[in-house]
C-alpha positions as CSV (number, residue, x, y, z in Angstrom):
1,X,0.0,0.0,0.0
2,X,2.5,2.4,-1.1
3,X,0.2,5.9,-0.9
4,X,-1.9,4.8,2.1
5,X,0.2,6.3,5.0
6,X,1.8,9.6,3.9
7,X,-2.5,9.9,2.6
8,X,-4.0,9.0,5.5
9,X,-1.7,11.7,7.4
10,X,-2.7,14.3,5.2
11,X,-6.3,14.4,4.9
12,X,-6.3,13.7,8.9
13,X,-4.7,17.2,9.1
14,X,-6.6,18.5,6.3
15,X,-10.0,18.1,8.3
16,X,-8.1,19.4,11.5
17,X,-8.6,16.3,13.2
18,X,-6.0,15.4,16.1
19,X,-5.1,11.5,15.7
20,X,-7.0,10.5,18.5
21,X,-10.2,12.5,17.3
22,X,-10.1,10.3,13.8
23,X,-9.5,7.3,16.0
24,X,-12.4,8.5,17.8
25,X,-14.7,8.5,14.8
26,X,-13.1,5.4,13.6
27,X,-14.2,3.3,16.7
28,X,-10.1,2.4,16.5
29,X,-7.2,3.0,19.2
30,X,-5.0,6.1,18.6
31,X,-2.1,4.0,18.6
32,X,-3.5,2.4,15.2
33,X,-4.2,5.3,13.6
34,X,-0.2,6.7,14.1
35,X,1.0,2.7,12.8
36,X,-0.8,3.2,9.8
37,X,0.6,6.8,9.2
38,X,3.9,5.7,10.2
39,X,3.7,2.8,7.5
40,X,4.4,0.6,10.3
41,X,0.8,-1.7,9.9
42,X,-1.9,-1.6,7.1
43,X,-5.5,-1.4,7.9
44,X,-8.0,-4.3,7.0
45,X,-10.1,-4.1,3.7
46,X,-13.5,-3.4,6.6
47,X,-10.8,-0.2,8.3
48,X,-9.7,0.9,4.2
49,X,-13.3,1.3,3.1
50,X,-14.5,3.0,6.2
51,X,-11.4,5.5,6.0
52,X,-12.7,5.9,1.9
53,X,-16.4,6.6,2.9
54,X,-15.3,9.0,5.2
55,X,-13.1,11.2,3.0
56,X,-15.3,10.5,0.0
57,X,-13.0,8.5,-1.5
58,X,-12.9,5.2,-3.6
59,X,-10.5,2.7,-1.5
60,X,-8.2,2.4,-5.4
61,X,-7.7,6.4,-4.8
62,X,-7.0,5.7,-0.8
63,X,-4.1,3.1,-2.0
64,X,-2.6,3.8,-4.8
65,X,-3.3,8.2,-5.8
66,X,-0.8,10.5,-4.4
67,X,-3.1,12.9,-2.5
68,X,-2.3,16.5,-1.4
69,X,-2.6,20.0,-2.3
70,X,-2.0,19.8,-5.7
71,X,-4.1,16.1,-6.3
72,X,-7.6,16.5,-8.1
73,X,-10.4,14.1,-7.8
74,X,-11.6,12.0,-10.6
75,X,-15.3,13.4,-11.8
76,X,-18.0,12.1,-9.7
77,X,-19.6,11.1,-13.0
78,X,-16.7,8.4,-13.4
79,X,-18.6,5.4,-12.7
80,X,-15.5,3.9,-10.4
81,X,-16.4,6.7,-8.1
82,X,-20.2,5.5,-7.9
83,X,-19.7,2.1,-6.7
84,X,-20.6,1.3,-2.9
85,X,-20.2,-2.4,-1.6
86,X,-22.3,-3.2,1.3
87,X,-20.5,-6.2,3.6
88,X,-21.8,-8.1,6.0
89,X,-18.9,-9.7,9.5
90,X,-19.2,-12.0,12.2
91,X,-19.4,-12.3,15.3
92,X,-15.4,-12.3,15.2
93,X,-15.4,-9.2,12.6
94,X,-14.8,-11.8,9.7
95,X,-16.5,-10.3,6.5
96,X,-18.9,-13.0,5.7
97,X,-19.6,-14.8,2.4
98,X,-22.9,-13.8,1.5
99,X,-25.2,-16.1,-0.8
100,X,-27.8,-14.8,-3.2
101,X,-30.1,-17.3,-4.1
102,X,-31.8,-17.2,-7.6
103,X,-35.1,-16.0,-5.7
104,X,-33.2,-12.9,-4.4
105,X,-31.3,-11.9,-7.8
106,X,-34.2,-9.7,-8.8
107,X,-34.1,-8.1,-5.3
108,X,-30.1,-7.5,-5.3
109,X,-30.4,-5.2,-7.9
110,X,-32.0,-2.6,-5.7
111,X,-30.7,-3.9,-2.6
112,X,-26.9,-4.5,-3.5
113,X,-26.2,-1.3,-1.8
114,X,-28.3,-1.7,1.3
115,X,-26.7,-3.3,4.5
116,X,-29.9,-3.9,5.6
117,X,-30.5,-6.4,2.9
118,X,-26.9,-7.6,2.7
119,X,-27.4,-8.4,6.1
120,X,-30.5,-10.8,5.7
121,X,-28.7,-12.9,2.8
122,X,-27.4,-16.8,3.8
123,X,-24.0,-16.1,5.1
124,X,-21.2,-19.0,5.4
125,X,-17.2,-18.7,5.3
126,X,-14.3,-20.8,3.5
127,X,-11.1,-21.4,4.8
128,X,-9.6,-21.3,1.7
129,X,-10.9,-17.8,0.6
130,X,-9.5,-15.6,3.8
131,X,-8.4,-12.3,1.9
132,X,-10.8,-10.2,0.0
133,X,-14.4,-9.9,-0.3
134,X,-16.0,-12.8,-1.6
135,X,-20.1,-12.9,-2.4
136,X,-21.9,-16.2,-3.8
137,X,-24.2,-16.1,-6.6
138,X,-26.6,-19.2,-7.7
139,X,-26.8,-18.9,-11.3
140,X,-29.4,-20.0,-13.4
141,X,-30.1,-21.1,-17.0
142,X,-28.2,-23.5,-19.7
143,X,-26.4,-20.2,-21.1
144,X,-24.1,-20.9,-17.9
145,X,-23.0,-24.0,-19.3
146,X,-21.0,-26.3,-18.9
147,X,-21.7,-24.9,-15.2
148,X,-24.9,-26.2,-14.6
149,X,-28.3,-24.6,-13.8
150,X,-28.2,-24.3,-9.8
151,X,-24.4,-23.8,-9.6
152,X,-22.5,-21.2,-6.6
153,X,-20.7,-19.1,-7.8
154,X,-17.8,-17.4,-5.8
155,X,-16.8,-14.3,-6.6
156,X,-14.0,-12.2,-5.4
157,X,-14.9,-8.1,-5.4
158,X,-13.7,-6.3,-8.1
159,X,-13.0,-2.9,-6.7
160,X,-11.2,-1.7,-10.0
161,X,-12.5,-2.6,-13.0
162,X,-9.1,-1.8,-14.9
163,X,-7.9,-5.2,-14.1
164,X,-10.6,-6.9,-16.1
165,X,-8.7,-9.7,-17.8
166,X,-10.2,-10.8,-21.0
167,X,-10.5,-14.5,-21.0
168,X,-11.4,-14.6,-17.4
169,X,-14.7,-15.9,-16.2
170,X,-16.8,-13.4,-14.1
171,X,-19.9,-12.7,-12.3
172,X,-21.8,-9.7,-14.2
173,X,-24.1,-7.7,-12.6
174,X,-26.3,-5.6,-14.7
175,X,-29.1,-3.3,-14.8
176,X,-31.3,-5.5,-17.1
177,X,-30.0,-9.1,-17.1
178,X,-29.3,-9.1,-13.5
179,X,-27.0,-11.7,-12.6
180,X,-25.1,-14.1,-14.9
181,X,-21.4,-15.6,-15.3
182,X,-19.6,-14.4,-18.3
183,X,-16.5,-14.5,-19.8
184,X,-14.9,-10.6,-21.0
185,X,-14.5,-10.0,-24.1
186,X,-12.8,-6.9,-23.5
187,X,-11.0,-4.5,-21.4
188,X,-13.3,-2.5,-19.5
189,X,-12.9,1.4,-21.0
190,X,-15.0,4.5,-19.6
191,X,-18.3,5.1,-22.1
192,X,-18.0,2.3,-24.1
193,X,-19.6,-1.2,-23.8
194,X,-18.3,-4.7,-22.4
195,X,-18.8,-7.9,-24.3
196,X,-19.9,-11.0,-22.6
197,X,-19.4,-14.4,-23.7
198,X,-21.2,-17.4,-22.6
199,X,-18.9,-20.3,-22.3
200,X,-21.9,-21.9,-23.9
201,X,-21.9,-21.4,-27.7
202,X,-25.4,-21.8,-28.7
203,X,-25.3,-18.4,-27.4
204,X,-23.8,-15.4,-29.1
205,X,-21.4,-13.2,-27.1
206,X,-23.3,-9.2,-26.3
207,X,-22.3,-6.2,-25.4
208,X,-23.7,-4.1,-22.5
209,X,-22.7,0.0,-22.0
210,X,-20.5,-0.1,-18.9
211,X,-23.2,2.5,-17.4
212,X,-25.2,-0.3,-17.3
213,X,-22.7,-2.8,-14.8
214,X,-23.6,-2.4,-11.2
215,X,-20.8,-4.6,-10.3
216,X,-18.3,-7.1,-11.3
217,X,-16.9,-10.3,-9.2
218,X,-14.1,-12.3,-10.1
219,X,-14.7,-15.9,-10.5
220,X,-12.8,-17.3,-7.6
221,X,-14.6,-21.3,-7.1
222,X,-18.3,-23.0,-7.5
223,X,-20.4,-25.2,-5.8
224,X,-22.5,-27.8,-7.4
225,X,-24.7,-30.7,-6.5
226,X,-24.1,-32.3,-10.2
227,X,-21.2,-34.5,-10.7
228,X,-19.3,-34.7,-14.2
229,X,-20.2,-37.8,-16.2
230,X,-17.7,-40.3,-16.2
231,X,-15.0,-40.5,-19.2
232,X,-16.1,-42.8,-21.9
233,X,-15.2,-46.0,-22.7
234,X,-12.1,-46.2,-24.8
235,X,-12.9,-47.3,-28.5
236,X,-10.9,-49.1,-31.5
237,X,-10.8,-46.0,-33.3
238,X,-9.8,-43.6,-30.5
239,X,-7.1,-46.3,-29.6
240,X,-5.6,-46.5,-32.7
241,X,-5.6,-42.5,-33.2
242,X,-3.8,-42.2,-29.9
243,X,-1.0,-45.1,-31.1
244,X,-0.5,-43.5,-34.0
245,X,0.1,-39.8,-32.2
246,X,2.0,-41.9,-29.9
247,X,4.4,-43.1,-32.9
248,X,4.4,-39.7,-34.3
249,X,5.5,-38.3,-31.3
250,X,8.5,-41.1,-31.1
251,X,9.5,-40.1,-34.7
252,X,10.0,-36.6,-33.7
253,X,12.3,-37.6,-30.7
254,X,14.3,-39.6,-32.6
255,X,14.5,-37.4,-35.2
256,X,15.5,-34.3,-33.4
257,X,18.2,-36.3,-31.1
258,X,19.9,-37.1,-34.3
């Protein structure tokens, strides 16, 4: 977090607030808030986006920007600026997985914002997944495939959509087709449109205007009840094909070790 302390320092003095006043307001110990100005700790992602929402902030601007006098804000119309993720914790201030069922897709859209309605989702936790901020969709429809309908999705936040990798398999979630597990098709750039394709290809890739994305998860892992059909049985033909590759294959050793 190479921005994070000197940044932290200077808004603090900015607003006039003495270290333990921001500590204060942060519900944190004063000795925390001088480790993380002295670069000696970093804060949690839960401290990060409470410090953000407090200095009107997005957390990628926190970390990375180089903020003082002479540092100007991205336009509030930039749509990396209009992004709030609600999270739920635990009892042990562990941020919770959160699962949206099919039956509360429709509702997310409105409520994806809300920590009210974050907070009444199925929660659960994996010990594999500890950093970051994961959610769980249930997806739904054969356009998912070979992921079948009914599948968990895990996603892993993704708080700057710059790092979209083309390729990569994501959870999309849109103004008018919701939720739904995509690969993209491009690089995500300001004003212009993404392109989703279905790993399923009786269905053609589309485009949505990036005004339209609400918010974008990383596919991280799945759950599914349905297992993959065993491998078929081995046949005369696909046995000789594979001797004859194998025999190939020998050909080419021996000919490239003379």
């Amino acid at each position: 977090m190479a921005n994070i302390s000197d940044n932290l320092r200077y808004l603090r003095k900015k607003k006039g607030l003495t270290q333990q006043q921001f500590a204060d307001l942060m519900e944190i110990k004063r000795s925390l808030v001088g480790a993380y100005e002295e670069d000696r700790a970093d804060p949690r992602y839960d401290l990060l986006k409470k410090f953000a929402t407090f200095y009107e902030l997005s957390i990628d601007e926190l970390i990375n920007e180089q903020i003082n006098d002479k540092w100007k804000p991205k336009p509030k119309s930039d749509p990396a600026n209009l992004r709030v993720l609600s999270i739920s914790v635990d009892s042990e201030d562990r941020e919770n997985i959160e699962l949206v069922p099919v039956k509360a897709s429709a509702g997310y859209l409105n409520g994806y914002a809300d920590p009210q309605f974050i907070s009444e989702l199925p929660k659960f936790h994996l010990p594999f997944l500890k950093q970051g901020t994961f959610r769980a969709f249930e997806i739904k429809g054969d356009s998912m495939l070979p992921l079948p309908s009914g599948t968990i999705v895990i996603g892993e936040y993704l708080e700057n959509w710059n790092d979209l990798k083309v390729g990569d398999t994501y959870i999309f979630i849109t103004k008018d087709d919701g939720v739904v597990y995509k690969r993209a098709g491009n690089k995500f750039k300001e004003n212009k449109t993404l392109k989703l394709i279905s790993d399923n290809p009786v269905y053609d890739p589309y485009t949505v205007p990036t005004e339209d994305v609400l918010e974008i998860w990383k596919s991280k892992a799945y759950i599914s009840t349905v297992f993959p059909d065993p491998a078929p049985e081995p046949t005369m033909e696909s046995l000789t094909s594979m001797m004859a590759q194998m025999q190939k294959s020998i050909a080419q050793l021996k000919t490239g070790s003379n």
